[in-house]
Every structure is written in structure tokens, then in C-alpha cells.
VEXVO-65089 format. One record per residue (C-alpha): residue in one letter; x, y, z. Coordinates in steps of 0.5 Angstrom, whole numbers, padded with zeros to 4 digits. Each point is the difference from the previous one (the first is absolute). Layout:
<rs>
<r><rest>A</rest><X>X</X><Y>Y</Y><Z>Z</Z></r>
...
</rs>
This chain:
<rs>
<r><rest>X</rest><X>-0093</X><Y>-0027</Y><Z>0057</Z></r>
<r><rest>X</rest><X>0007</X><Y>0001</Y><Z>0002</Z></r>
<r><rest>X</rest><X>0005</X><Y>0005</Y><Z>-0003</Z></r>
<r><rest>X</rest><X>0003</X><Y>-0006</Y><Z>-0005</Z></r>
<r><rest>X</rest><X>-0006</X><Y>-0003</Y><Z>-0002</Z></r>
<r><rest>X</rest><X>-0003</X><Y>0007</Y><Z>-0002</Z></r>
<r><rest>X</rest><X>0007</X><Y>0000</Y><Z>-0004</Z></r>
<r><rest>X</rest><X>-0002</X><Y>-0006</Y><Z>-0004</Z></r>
<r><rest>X</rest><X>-0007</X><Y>0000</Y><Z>-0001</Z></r>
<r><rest>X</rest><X>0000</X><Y>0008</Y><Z>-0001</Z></r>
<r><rest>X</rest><X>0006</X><Y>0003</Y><Z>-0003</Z></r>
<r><rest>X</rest><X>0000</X><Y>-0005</Y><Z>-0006</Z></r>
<r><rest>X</rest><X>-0007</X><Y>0005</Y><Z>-0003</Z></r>
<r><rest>X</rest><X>0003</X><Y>0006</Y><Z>0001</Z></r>
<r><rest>X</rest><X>0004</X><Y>0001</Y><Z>-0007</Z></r>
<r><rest>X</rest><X>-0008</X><Y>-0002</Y><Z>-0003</Z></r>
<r><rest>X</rest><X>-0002</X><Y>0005</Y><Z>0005</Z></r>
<r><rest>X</rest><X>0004</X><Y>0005</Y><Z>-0003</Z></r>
<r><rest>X</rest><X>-0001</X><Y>-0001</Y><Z>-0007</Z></r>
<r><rest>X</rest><X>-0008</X><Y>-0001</Y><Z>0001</Z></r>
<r><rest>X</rest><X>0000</X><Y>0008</Y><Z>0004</Z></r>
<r><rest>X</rest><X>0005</X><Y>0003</Y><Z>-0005</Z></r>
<r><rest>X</rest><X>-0004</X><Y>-0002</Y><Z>-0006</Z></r>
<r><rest>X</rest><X>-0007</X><Y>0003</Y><Z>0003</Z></r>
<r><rest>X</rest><X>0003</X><Y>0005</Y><Z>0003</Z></r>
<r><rest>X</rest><X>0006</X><Y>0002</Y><Z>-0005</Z></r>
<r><rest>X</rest><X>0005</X><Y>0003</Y><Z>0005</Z></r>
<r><rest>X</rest><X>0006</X><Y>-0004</Y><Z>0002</Z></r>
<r><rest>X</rest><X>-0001</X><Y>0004</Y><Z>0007</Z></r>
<r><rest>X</rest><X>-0007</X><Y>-0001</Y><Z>0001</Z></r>
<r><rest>X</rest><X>0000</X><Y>-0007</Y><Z>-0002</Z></r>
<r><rest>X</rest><X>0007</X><Y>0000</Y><Z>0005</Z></r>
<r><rest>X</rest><X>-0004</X><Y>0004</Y><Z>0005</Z></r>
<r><rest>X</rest><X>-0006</X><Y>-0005</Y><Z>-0001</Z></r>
<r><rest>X</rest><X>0004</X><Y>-0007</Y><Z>0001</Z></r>
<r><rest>X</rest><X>0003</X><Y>0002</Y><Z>0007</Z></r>
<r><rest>X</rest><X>-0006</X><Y>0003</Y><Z>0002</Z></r>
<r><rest>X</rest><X>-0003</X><Y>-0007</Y><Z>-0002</Z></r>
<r><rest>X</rest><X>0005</X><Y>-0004</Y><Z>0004</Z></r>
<r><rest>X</rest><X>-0001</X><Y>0005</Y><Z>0006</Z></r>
<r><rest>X</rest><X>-0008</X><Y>-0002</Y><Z>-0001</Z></r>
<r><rest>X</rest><X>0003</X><Y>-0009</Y><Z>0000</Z></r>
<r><rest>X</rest><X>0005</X><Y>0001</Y><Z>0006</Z></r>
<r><rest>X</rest><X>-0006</X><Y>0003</Y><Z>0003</Z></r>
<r><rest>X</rest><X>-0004</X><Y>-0005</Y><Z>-0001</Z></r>
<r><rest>X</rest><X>0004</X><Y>-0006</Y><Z>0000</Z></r>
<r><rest>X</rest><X>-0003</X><Y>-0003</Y><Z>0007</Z></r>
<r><rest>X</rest><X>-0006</X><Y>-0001</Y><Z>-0004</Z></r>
<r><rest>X</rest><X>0003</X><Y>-0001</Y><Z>-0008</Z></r>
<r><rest>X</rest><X>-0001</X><Y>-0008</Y><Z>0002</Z></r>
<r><rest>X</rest><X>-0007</X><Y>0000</Y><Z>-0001</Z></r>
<r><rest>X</rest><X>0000</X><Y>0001</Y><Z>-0007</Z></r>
<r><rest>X</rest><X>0001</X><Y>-0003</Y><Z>-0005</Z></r>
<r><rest>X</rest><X>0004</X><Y>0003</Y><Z>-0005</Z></r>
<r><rest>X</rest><X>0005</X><Y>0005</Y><Z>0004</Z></r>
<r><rest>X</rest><X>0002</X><Y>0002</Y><Z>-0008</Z></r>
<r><rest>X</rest><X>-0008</X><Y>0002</Y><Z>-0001</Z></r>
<r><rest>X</rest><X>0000</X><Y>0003</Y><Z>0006</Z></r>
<r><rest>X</rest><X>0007</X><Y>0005</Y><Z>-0002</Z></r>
<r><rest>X</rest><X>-0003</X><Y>0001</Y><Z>-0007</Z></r>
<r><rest>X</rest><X>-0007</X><Y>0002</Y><Z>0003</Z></r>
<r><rest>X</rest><X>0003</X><Y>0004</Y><Z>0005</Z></r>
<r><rest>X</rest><X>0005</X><Y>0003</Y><Z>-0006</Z></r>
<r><rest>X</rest><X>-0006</X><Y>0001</Y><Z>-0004</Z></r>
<r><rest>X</rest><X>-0004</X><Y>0005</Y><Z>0004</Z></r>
<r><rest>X</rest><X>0005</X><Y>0003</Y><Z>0003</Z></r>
<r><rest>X</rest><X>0002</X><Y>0003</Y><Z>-0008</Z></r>
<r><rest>X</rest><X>-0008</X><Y>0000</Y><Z>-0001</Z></r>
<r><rest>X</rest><X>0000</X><Y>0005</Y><Z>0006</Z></r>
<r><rest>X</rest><X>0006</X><Y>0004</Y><Z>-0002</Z></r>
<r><rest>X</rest><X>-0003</X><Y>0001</Y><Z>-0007</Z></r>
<r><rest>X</rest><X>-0006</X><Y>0002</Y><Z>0003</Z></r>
<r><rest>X</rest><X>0004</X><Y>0006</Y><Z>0004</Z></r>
<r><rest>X</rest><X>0000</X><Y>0006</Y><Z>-0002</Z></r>
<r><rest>X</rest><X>0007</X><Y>0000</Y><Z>0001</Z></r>
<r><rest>X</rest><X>0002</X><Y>-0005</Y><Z>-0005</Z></r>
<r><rest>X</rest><X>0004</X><Y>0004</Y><Z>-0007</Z></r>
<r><rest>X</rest><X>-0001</X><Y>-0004</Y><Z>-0006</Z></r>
<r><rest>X</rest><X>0007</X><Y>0000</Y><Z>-0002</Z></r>
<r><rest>X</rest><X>0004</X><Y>-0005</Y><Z>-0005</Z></r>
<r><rest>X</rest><X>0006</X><Y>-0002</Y><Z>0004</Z></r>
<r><rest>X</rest><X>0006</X><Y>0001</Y><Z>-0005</Z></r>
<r><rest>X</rest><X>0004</X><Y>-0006</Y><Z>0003</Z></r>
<r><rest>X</rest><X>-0005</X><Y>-0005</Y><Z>-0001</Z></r>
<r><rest>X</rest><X>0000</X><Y>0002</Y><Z>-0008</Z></r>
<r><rest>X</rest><X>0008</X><Y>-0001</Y><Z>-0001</Z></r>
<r><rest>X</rest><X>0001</X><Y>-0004</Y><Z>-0007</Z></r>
<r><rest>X</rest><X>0007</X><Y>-0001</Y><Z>-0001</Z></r>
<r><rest>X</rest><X>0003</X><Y>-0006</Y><Z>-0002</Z></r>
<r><rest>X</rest><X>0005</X><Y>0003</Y><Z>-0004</Z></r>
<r><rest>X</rest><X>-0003</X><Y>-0003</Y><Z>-0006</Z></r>
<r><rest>X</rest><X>-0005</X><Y>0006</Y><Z>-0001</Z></r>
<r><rest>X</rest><X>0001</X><Y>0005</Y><Z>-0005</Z></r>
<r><rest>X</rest><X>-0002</X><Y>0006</Y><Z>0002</Z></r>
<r><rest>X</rest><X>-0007</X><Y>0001</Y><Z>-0005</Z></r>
<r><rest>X</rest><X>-0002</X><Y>-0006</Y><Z>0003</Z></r>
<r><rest>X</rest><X>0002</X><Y>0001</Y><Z>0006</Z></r>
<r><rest>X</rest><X>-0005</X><Y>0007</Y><Z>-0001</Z></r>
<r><rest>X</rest><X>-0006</X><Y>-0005</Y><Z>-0004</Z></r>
<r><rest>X</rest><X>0000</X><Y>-0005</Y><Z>0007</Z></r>
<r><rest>X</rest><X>0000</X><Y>0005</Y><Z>0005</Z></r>
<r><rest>X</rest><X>-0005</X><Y>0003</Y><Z>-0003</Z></r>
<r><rest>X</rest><X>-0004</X><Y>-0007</Y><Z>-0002</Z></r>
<r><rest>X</rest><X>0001</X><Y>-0001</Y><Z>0007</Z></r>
<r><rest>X</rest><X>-0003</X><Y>0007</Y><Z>0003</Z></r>
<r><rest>X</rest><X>-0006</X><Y>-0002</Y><Z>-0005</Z></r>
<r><rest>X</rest><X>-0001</X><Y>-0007</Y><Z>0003</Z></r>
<r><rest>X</rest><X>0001</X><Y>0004</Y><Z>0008</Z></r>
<r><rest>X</rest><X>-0005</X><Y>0005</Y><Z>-0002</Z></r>
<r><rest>X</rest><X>-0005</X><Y>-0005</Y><Z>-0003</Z></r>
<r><rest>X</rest><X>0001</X><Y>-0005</Y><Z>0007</Z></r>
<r><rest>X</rest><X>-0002</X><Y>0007</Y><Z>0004</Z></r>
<r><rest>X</rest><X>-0006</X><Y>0000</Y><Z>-0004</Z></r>
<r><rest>X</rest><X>-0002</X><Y>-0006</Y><Z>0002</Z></r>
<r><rest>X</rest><X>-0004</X><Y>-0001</Y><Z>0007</Z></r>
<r><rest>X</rest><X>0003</X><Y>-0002</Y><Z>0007</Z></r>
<r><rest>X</rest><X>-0002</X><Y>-0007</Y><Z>0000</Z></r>
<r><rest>X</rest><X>0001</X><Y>-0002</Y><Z>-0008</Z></r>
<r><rest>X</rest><X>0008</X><Y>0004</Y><Z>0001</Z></r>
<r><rest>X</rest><X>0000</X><Y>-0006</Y><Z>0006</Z></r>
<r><rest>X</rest><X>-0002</X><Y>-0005</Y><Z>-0003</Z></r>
<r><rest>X</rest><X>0006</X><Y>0001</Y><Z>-0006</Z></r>
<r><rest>X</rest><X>0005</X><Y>0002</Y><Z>0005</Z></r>
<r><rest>X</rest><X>-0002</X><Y>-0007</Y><Z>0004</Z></r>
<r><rest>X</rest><X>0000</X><Y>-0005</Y><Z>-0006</Z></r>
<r><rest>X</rest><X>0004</X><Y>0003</Y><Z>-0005</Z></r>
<r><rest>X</rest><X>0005</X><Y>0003</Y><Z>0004</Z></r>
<r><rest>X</rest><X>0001</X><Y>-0003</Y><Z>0006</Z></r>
<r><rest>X</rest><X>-0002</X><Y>-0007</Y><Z>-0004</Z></r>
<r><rest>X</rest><X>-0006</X><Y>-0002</Y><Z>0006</Z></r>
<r><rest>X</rest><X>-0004</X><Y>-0006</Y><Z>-0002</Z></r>
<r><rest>X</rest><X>-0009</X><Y>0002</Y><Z>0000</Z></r>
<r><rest>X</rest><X>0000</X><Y>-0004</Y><Z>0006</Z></r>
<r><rest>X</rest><X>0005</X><Y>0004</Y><Z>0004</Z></r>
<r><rest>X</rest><X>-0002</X><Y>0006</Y><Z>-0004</Z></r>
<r><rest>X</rest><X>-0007</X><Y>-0002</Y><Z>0003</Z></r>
<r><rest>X</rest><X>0003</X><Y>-0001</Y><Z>0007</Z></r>
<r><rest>X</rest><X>0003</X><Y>0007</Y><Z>0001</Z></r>
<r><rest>X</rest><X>-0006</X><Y>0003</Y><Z>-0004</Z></r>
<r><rest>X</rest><X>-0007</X><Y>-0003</Y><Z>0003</Z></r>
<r><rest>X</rest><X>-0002</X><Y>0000</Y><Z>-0007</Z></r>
<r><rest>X</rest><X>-0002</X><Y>-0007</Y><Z>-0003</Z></r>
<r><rest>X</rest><X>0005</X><Y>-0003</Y><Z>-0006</Z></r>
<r><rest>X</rest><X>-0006</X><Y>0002</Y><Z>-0005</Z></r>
<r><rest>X</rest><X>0001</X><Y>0007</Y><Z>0001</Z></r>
<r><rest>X</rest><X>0007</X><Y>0000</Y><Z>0000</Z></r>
<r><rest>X</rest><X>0000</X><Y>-0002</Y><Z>-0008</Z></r>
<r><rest>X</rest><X>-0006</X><Y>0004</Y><Z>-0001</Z></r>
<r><rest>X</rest><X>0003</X><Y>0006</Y><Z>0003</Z></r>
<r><rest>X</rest><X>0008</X><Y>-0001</Y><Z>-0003</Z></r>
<r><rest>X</rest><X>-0003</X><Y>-0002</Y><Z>-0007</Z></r>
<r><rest>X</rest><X>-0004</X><Y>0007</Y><Z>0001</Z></r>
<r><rest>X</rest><X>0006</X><Y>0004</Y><Z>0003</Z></r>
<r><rest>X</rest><X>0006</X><Y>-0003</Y><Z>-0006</Z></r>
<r><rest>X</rest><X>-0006</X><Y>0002</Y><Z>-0005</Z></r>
<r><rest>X</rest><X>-0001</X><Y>0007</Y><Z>0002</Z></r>
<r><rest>X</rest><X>0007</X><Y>0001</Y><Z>0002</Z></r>
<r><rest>X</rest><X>0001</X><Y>-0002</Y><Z>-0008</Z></r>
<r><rest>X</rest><X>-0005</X><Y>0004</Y><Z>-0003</Z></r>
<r><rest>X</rest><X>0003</X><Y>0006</Y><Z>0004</Z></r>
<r><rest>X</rest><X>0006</X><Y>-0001</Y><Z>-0002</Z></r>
<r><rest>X</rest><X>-0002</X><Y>0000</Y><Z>-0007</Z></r>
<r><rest>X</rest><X>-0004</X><Y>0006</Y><Z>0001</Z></r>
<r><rest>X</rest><X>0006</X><Y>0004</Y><Z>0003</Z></r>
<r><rest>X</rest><X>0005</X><Y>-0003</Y><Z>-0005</Z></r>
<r><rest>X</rest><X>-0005</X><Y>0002</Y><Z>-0006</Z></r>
<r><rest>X</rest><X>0000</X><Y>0008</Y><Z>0003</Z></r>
<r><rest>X</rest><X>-0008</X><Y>-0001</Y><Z>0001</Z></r>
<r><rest>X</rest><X>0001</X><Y>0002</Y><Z>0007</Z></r>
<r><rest>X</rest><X>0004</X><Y>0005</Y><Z>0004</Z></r>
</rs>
């Protein structure tokens, strides 16, 4: 694969990337870091990227395991990043201002509640509105397992939700 066809095939996924490594991992420099590492494994790899399939999968499945590996290390900080939880929009009032940011920081404590796969599976078809069937690709997992592991997910995450906003926990 030459230098402009990588460009087309490859650069296209790298904002879905970013979103999928800033999602699991919460730091806009992790993710940063992580997507220029990813591109680095693609270009590496580009001689051989014509005998998959999906070069999207393959770029997802790499990103994933790679912030899966950076969640495991004991160097990965569990830190909210700030910029990302920026609201204004001007329109605000600054009470509700307060009651959405901290709404939010209710919702991001009970997405870190949830396990690796099922924070995946959300941030796939919710977030980055992947069908089963790509989701399927990407994971390895069958589409019935997709629908059975996000409608667990959204329910956990809800009943957290609901727990914490009803100071039922700490």
C-alpha cells in the first residue's frame, strides 16, 4: 500500500479513533497519544493491511487494545479531563450550569462502573453510531451478544445512575 492510498483508506478513521480512545480512556492526551500510536502500528503494517477486510475494523480492534492495554498499566491515572466537560453555550444559567455538570460527573462515575466491554459496546453504538454488524466485526462478538451486552450495559448504567443521584451511594 502506497502513501496515498493509505491516506484514503486510513486517515478517514482516525476522528472515530480519537473519540473511541478519548471515551475509554478520559484524557484528551492519552487518547491523543494512543491514535498517533495506532496510526504508527497502520503505517507499519500497511504492506499487509490489503488482505483484511475491513481496514476500519482492523484500526478499531487495534485502538481498542491498545487503551484496554493503557487501562491495565499501572500508569494509567483515572482523571477527568476538564475540556472535555466544558458546557457553554452562552444560554446556560449558571445553576444549571452547576445541576449539568454535575449530572454529568453522575453519568461518567456510572460509566466507570460498568466493565471494559460493556463501556465499548456503548461507546461503539451510541456514541460513534456503529451498526451490530460492524460493532460484530470490530469485536468478534456475535450480534446477539452485542444486544444482550448493551441492553445490560444502558440498565446498569441506569440503575447506577439513579443509585448515586439518590445518595444510596458514595
Amino acid at each position: 500500500m502506497e502513501l496515498q492510498e493509505f491516506k484514503t483508506k486510513v486517515l478517514p478513521v482516525k476522528d472515530r479513533l480519537y473519540r473511541i480512545a478519548l471515551n475509554m480512556l478520559r484524557s484528551v492526551h492519552e487518547a491523543e497519544d494512543t491514535l498517533q500510536d495506532v496510526m504508527v502500528k497502520l503505517w507499519d503494517k500497511r504492506q499487509q493491511l490489503d488482505a483484511y477486510r475491513s481496514v476500519e475494523a482492523l484500526a478499531v480492534t487495534i485502538t481498542k487494545n491498545h487503551c484496554l492495554d493503557k487501562l491495565k498499566s499501572k500508569k494509567h491515572k483515572n482523571q477527568l479531563d476538564v475540556q472535555e466537560m466544558e458546557l457553554d453555550s452562552g444560554f446556560v444559567t449558571p445553576y444549571r450550569k452547576v445541576e449539568l455538570s454535575d449530572s454529568m460527573k453522575v453519568m461518567q462515575r456510572a460509566f466507570k462502573a460498568l466493565p471494559d466491554q460493556q463501556r465499548l459496546l456503548i461507546a461503539l453504538r451510541d456514541v460513534e453510531g456503529y451498526s451490530y454488524q460492524e460493532i460484530s466485526e470490530q469485536t468478534g462478538l456475535e450480534v446477539n451478544n452485542i444486544r444482550v451486552g448493551l441492553s445490560r450495559a444502558r440498565k446498569k448504567a441506569r440503575e447506577l445512575y439513579l443509585k448515586i443521584e439518590n445518595y444510596e451511594v458514595q
